[in-house]
C-alpha positions as CSV (number, residue, x, y, z in Angstrom):
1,X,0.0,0.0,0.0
2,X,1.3,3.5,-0.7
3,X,2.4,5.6,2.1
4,X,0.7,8.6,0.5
5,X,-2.0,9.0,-2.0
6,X,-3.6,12.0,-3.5
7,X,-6.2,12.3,-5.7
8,X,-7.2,14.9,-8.7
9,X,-9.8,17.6,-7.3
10,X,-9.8,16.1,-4.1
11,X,-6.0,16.5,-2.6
12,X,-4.5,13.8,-0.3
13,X,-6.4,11.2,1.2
14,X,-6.1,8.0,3.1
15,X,-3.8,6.0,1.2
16,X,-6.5,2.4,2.2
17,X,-9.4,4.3,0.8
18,X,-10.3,2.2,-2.8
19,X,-10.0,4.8,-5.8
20,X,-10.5,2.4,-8.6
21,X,-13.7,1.3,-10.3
22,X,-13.8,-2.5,-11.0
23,X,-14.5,-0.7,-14.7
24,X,-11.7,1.5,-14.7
25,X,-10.3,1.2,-18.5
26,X,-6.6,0.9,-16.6
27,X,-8.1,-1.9,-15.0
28,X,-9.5,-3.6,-17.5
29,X,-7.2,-2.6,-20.5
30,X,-3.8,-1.6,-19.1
31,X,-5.2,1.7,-20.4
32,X,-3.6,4.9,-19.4
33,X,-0.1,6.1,-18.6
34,X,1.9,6.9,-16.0
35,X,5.2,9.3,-14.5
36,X,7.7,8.4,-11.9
37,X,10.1,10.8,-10.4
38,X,13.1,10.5,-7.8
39,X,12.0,12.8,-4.3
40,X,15.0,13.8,-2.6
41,X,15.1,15.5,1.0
42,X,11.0,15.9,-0.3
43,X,12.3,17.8,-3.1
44,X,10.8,16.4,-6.7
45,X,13.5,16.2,-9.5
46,X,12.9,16.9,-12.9
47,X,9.0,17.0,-12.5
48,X,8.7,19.7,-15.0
49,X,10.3,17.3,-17.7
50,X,8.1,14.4,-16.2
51,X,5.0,16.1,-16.6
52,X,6.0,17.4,-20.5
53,X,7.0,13.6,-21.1
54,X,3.6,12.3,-19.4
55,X,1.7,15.3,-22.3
56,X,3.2,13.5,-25.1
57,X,2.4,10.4,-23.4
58,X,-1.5,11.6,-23.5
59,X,-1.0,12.9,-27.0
60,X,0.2,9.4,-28.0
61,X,-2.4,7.7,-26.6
62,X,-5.5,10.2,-27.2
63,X,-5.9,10.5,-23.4
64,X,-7.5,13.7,-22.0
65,X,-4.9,14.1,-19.7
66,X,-5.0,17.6,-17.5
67,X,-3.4,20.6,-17.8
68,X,-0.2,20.6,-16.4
69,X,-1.1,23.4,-13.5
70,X,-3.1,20.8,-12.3
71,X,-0.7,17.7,-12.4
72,X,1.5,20.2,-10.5
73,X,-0.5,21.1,-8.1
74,X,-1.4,17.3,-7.5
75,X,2.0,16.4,-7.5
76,X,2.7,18.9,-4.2
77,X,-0.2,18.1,-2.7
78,X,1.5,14.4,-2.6
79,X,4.9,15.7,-1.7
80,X,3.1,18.1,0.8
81,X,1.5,14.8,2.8
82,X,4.8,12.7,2.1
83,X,6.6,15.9,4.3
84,X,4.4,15.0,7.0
85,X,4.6,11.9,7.2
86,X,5.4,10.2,10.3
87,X,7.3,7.9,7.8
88,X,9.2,10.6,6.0
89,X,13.3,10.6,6.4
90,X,14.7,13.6,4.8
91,X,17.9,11.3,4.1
92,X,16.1,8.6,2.3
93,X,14.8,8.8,-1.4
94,X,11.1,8.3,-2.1
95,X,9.0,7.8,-5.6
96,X,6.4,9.6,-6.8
97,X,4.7,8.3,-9.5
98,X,1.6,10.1,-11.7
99,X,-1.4,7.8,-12.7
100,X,-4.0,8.7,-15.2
101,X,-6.3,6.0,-16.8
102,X,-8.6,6.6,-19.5
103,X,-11.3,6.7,-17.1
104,X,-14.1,4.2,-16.9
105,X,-15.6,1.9,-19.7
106,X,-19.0,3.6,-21.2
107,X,-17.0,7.0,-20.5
108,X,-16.0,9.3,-18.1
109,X,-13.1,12.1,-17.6
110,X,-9.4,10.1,-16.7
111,X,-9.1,8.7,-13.0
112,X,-5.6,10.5,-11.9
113,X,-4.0,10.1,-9.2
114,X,-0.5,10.1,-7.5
115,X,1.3,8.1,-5.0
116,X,4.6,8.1,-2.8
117,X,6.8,5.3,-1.8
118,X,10.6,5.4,0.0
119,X,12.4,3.9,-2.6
120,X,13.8,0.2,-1.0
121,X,17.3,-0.2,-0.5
122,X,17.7,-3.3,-2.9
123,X,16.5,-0.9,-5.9
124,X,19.6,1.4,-5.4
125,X,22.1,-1.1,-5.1
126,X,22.7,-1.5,-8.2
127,X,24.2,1.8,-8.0
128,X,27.2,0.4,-6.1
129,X,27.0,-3.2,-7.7
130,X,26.0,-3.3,-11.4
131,X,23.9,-5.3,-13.0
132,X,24.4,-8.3,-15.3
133,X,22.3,-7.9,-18.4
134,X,20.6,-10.3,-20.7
135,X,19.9,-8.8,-24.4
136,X,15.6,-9.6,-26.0
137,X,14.7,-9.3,-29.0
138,X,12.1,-6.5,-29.2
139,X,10.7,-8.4,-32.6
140,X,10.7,-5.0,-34.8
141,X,13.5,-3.0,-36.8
142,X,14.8,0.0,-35.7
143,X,12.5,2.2,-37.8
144,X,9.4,0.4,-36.9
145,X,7.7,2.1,-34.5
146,X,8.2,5.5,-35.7
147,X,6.6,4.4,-38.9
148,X,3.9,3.0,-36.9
149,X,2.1,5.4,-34.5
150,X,-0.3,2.8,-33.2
151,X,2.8,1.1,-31.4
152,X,3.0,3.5,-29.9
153,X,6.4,4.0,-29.4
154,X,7.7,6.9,-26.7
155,X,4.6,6.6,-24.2
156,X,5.0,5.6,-20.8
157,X,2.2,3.2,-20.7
158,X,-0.1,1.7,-17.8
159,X,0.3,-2.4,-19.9
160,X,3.5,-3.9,-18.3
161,X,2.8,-7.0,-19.2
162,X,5.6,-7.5,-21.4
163,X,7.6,-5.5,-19.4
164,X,7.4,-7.5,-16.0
165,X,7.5,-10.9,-18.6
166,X,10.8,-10.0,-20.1
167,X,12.4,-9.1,-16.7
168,X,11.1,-12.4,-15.0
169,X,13.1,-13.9,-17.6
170,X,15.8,-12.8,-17.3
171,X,16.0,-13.7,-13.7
172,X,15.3,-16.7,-14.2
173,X,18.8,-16.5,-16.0
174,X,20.8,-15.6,-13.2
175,X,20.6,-11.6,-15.3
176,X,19.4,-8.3,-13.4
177,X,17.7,-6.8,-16.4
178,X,17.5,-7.0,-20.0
179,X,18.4,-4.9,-22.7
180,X,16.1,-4.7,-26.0
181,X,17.5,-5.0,-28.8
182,X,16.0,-4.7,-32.5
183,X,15.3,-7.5,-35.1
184,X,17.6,-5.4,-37.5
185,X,20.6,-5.4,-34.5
186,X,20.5,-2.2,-32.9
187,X,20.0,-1.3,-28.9
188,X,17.6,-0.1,-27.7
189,X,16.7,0.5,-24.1
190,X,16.0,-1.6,-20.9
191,X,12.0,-2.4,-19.7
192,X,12.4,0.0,-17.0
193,X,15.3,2.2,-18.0
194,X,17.4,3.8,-20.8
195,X,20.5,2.8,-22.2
196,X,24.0,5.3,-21.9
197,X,27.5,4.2,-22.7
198,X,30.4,6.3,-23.1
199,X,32.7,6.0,-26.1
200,X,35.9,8.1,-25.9
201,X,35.2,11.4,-24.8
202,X,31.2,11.4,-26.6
203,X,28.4,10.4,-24.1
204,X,25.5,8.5,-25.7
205,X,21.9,7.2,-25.7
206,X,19.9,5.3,-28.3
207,X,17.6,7.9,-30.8
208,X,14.3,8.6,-29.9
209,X,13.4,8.1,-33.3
210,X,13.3,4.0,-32.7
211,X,10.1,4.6,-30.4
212,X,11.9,4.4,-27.1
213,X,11.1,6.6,-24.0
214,X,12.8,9.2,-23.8
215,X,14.7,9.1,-20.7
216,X,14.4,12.3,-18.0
217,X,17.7,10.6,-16.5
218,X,19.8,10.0,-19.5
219,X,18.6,13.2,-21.3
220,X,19.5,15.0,-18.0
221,X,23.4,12.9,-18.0
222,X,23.4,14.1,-21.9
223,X,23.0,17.6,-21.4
224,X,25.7,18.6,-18.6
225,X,28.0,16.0,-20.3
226,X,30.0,18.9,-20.5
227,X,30.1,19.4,-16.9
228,X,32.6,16.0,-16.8
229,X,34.6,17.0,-20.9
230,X,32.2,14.7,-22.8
231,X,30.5,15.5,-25.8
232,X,26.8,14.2,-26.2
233,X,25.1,12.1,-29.1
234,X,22.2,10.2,-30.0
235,X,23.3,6.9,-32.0
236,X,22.8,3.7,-32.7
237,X,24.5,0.6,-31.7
238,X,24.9,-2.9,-31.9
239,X,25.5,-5.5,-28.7
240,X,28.9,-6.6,-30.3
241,X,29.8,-2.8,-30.4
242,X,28.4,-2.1,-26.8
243,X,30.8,-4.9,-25.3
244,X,33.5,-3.1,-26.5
245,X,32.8,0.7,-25.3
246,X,34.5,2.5,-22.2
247,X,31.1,2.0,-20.2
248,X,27.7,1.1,-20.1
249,X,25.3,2.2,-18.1
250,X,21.0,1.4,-17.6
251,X,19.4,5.0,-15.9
252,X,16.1,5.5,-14.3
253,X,14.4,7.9,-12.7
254,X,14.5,5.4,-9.3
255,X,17.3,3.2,-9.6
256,X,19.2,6.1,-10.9
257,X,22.3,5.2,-12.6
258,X,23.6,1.6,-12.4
259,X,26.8,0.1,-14.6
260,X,26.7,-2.4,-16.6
261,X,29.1,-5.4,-15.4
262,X,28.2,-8.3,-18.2
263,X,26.2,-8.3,-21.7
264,X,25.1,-11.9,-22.5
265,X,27.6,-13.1,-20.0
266,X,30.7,-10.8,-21.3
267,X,32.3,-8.8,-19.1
268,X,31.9,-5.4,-19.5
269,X,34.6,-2.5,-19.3
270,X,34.2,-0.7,-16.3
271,X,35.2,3.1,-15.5
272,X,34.6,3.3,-11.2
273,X,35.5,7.3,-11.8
274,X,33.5,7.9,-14.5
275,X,30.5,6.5,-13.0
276,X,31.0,7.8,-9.9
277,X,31.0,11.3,-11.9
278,X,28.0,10.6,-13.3
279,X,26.0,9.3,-10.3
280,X,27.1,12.6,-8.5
281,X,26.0,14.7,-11.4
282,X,22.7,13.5,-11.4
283,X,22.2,13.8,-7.8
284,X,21.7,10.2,-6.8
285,X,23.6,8.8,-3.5
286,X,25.7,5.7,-3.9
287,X,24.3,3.4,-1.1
288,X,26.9,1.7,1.4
C-alpha cells in the first residue's frame, strides 16, 4: 500500500481508501499512462520534464490528460503529505509516480492520481554493484515504430505486461535486467530504464526516433555531459559494439544510474570514476 495517496480535485487522502472502479479502462485494458520521479530531502526532481513527457504520453495515446497546472498542483499536494509523514526521512529517497487512466468503460473524464513510496534499498544497489544484463529481441526494426504510431512508441504506458515478462526472464537466468535489442541489431533501451554508454570522450543514448522513451535521467546525463569533458550524441548501436565501449550504463528515474558489469555473459569495461562522476551529477547517493 502507498504511504501517501492523492487524488485529482480532491487532494491527499487516506492511502487504504479504494480509488478504482472495477470498470476503470486501466483496469480492464492496461489503459492509461503513468510518470515516476526521484523525491530527494522531499524535493521532486525533474518533474517539470516528467510532466512534459507524461503530455506527449496523452498525446500518444488520445488521453485527455489535464493541464499541467493541475498535475503540478497534484504532484505537491503528494509531496506536501509525504513531508508530514510520520514515515518521511529527509535522508532517504522516495517515488512519486503520476497515474491517469482513460477513465471508466462507457466513459467518463481520466481517473488521476498520484502516490509516494521510500524507494527500498535493494533498488539502489545496483548503484554500487551493477547489473548483469541479458539482451531480448524487441521483434521490430529499428525504424518500426516510428513508422507505426499505433505502437506507440515513446509513451510511458499503464500495460506492463511485457515489461514485467521480459524481466522475469531474465532472472530466471541468473541476469538483473535485459536490454532490448532490434530485429535489425541495434540497442535499444531496458524495460524499465534507458541505455547510456560512453565511447571516448562522446556520451551517448539510443535515438528517440526508434520509439523508445525518452529518458528524464539519460537526457539529464546528456545535457551537462559537458560538466565531466564529454560531448553528447544520440546513436545507434549494436550488442557486439556495446561490449567493447569504455562503459555502459541502464538509468532510471529510481534506480538512478547503475553500470553495466556483463552483456550476455561478457564482461563489460568498467570506468569506477566515470560512474562515480556521473552518479554525483545526477544527484543520486551511492548506497553503502
Amino acid at each position: 500500500m502507498a504511504k501517501v495517496l492523492a487524488v485529482l480535485g480532491r487532494g491527499a487522502i487516506d492511502p487504504e481508501q479504494p480509488i478504482i472502479r472495477a470498470d476503470d479502462l486501466g483496469v480492464l485494458r492496461g489503459d492509461g499512462i503513468f510518470e515516476t520521479l526521484n523525491v530527494r530531502g522531499g524535493e521532486m526532481f525533474l518533474l517539470r520534464e516528467h510532466l512534459v513527457r507524461m503530455a506527449a504520453s496523452a498525446r500518444r495515446t488520445e488521453i485527455d490528460l489535464p493541464p499541467y497546472e493541475a498535475l503540478d498542483e497534484l504532484s505537491e499536494q503528494a509531496r506536501q503529505a509525504w513531508l508530514a509523514h510520520p514515515d518521511f526521512d529527509p535522508d532517504a529517497e522516495a517515488a512519486l509516480r503520476i497515474v491517469a487512466t482513460r477513465g471508466l468503460e462507457h466513459g467518463s473524464e481520466p481517473t488521476v492520481y498520484a502516490t509516494i513510496d521510500p524507494v527500498p534499498r535493494e533498488r539502489t544497489l545496483p548503484r554500487r554493484d551493477g547489473l548483469q544484463v541479458l539482451t531480448a529481441s524487441s521483434g521490430v526494426n529499428a525504424d518500426t515504430r516510428g513508422q507505426a504510431p499505433w505502437l506507440l512508441g515513446g509513451a510511458k504506458l499503464l500495460s506492463y505486461a511485457t515489461t514485467m515478462a521480459v524481466m522475469r526472464w531474465a532472472k530466471s537466468l541468473g541476469a538483473d535486467d535485459a536490454l532490448w535489442v532490434t530485429a535489425d541489431g541495434y540497442c535499444l533501451e531496458g524495460p524499465t530504464s534507458s541505455l547510456v554508454w560512453r565511447d571516448k570522450d562522446v556520451l551517448c543514448t539510443t535515438p528517440t526516433d526508434t520509439g523508445i522513451l525518452p529518458g528524464t535521467t539519460s537526457t539529464y546525463l546528456l545535457q551537462h555531459a559537458s560538466k565531466l569533458g564529454l560531448r553528447s550524441e544520440e546513436r545507434l548501436i549494436t550488442p557486439e559494439k556495446l561490449t567493447r565501449v569504455d562503459g555502459v550504463w541502464m538509468t532510471s528515474s529510481v534506480r538512478g544510474v547503475a553500470f553495466v558489469t556483463t552483456l550476455d555473459g561478457q564482461e563489460l569495461a568498467t570506468d569506477p570514476e566515470m560512474h562515480s562522476e556521473l552518479v554525483k551529477l545526477s544527484g543520486f547517493e551511492l548506497p553503502s
